[in-house]
C-alpha positions as CSV (number, residue, x, y, z in Angstrom):
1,X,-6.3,23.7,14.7
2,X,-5.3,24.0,10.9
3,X,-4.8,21.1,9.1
4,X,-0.9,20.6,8.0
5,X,-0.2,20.8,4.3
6,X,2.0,18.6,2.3
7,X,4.8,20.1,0.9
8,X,4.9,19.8,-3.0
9,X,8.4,19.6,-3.2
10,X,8.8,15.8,-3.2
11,X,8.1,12.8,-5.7
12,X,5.9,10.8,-3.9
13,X,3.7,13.9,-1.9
14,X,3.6,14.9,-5.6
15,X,2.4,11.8,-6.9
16,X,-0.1,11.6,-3.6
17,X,-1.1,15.1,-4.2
18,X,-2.5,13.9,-7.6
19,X,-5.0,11.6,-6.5
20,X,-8.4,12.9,-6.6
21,X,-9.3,11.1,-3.1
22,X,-5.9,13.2,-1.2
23,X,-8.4,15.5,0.2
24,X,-10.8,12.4,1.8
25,X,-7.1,10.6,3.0
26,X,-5.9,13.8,4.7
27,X,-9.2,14.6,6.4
28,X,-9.3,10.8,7.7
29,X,-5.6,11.0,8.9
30,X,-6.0,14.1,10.8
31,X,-3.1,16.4,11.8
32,X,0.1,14.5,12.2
33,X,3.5,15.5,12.5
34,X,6.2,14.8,9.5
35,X,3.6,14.9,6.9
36,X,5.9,14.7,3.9
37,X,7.7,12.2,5.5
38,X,4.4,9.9,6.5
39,X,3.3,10.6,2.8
40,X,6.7,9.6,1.4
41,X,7.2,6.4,3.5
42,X,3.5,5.7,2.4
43,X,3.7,5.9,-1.6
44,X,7.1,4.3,-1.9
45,X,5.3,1.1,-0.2
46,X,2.3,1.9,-2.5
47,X,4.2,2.4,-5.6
48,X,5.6,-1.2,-4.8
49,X,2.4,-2.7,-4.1
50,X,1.4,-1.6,-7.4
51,X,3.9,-3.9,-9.4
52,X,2.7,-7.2,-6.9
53,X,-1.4,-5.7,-6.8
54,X,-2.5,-8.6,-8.9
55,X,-0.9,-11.0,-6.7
56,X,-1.7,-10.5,-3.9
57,X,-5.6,-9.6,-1.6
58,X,-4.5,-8.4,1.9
59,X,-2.4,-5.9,3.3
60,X,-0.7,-6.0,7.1
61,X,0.7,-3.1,7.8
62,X,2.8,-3.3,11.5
63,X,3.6,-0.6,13.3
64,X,1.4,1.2,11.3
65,X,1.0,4.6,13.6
66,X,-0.9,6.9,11.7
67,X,-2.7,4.3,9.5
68,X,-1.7,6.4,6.8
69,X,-0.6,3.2,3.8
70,X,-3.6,1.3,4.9
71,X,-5.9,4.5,4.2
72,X,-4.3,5.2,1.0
73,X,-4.0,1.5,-0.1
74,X,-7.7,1.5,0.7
75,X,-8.9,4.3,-1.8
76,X,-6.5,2.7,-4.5
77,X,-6.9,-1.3,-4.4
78,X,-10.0,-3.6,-3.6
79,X,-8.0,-5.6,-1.1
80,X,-9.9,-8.2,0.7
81,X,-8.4,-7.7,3.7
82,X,-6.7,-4.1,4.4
83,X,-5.0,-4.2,8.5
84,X,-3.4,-1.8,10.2
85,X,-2.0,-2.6,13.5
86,X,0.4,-0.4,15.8
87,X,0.6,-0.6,19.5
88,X,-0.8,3.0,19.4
89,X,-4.6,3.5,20.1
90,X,-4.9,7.0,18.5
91,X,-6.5,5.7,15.7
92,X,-9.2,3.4,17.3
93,X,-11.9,5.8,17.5
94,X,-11.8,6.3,13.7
């Protein structure tokens, strides 16, 4: 099965389309449903952790499903600690 693509016609898929390590994050995450809408929820919360990143070493993100801000927040910021917990297991074998 194809991979879904981001639509380009939003902010924050925009801004996440920029990084150079989008390509690595989407192959990680897989094929999910709502794409733009995972990727949006995803870099509002990272363009808020970006004003608090120098305060802060860990990241808990609950009801995490697709993983997808931990992921990203990985590639981005040296956290010491980076959790994602959901009461899903599709993500366990990764």
């Amino acid at each position: 099965m194809k991979r879904k693509v981001p639509y380009k016609d939003n902010k924050y898929v925009l801004e996440f389309l920029n990084y150079k390590c989008h390509e690595d994050i989407l192959n990680i995450i897989g094929n999910i449903n709502n794409i733009d809408k995972e990727i949006s929820e995803a870099m509002s919360i990272v363009k808020l952790i970006k004003r608090f990143k120098n305060k802060t070493n860990t990241l808990i993100d609950f009801c995490s499903g697709n993983a997808l801000l931990p992921i990203i927040t990985a590639f981005l910021f040296k956290f010491d600690l980076n959790v994602a917990i959901d009461k899903s297991d599709q993500h366990l074998h990764k």
